[in-house]
C-alpha positions as CSV (number, residue, x, y, z in Angstrom):
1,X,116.7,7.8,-82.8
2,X,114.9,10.6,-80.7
3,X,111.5,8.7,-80.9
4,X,111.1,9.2,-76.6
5,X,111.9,12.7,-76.9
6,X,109.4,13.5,-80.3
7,X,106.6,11.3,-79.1
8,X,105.9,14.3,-76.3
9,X,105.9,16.7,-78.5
10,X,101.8,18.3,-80.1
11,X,101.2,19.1,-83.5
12,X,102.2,22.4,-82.9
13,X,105.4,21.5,-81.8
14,X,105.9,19.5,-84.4
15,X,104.7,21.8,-86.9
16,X,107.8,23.9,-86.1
17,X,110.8,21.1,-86.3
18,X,113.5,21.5,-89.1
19,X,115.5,18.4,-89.7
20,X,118.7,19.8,-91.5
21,X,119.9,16.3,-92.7
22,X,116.6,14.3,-92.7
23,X,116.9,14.1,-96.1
24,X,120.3,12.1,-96.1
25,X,121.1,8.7,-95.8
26,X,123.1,7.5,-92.6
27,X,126.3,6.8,-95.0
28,X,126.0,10.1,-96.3
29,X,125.8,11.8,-92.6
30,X,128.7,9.5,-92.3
31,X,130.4,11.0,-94.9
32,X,130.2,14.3,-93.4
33,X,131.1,13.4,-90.5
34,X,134.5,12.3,-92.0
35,X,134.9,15.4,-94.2
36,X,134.4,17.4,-91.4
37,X,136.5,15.5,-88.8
38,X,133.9,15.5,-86.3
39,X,135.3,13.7,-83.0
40,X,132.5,11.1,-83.1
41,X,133.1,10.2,-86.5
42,X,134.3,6.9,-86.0
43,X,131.6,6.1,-83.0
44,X,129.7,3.0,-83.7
45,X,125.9,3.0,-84.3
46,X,123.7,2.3,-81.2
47,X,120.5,1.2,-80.1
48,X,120.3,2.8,-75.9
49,X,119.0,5.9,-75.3
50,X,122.3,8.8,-75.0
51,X,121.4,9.8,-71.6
52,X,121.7,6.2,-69.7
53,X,125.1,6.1,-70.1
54,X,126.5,2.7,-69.5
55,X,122.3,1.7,-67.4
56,X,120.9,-0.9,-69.3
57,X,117.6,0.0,-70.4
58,X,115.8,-2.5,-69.0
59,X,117.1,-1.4,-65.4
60,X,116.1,2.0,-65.8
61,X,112.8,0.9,-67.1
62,X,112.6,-1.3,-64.1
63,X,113.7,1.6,-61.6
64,X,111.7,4.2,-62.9
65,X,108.6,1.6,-63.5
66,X,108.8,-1.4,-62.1
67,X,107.4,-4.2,-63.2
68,X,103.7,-5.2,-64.4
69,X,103.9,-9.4,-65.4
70,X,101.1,-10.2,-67.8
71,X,100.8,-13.2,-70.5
72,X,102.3,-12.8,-74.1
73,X,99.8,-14.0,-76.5
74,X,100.2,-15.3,-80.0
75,X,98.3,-13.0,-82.3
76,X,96.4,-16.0,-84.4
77,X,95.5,-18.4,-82.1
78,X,95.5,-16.0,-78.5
79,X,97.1,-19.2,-76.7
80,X,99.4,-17.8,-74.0
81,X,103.1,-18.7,-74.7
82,X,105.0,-16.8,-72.3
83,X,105.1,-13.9,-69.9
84,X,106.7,-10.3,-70.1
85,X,108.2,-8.1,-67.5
86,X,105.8,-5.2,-68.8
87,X,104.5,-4.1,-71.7
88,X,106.7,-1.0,-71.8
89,X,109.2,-3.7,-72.1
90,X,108.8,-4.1,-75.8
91,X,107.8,-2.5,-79.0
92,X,105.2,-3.8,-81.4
93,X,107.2,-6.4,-83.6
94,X,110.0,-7.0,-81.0
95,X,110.6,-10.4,-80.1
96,X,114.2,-10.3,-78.6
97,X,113.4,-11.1,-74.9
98,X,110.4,-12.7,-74.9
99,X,111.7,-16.4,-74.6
100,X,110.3,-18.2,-77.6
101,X,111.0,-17.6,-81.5
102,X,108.1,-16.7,-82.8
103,X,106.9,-15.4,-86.4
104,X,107.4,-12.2,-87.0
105,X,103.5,-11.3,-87.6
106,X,102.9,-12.9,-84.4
107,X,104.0,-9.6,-82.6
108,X,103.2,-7.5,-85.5
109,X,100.2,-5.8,-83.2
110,X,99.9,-4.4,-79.4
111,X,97.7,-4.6,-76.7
């Protein structure tokens, strides 16, 4: 996923980008990856961001922006039922690492 990197981009910018193989599914890349022999054929799918290496993401989000605590709040009755790190902790709809299990619609909007 190269959300962080096409989230800075302008219109303009993004005008201009080609995706050669957006239009195939991840088994089909997959596929081509085999029938090509690419080295990282066999290289398991994965949710980090390529350049952190073997950082967790939540330590280089806390080195590079520390740490702002605020309330979480359900989204249909605005009771407080936890606390987060900082909001750049999560993404709309995430609830892994917030503490409680909640219903899915309950994160379904941001700040």
């Amino acid at each position: 996923d190269q959300s962080y990197f096409l989230c800075a981009l302008n219109q303009t910018q993004l005008s201009k980008l080609m995706f050669p193989i957006g239009h195939l599914e991840k088994y089909q890349v997959r596929e081509l990856a085999d029938e090509f022999e690419l080295p990282n054929r066999q290289r398991p799918d994965s949710q980090g961001l390529c350049f952190l290496g073997k950082l967790k993401f939540s330590d280089f989000l806390e080195a590079n922006l520390g740490t702002r605590p605020g309330p979480i709040l359900d989204a249909f009755t605005n009771e407080t039922i936890g606390e987060h790190k900082g909001v750049w902790y999560h993404t709309v709809g995430q609830r892994k690492g917030i503490g409680n299990s909640l219903d899915p619609l309950a994160t379904a909007r941001g700040p």
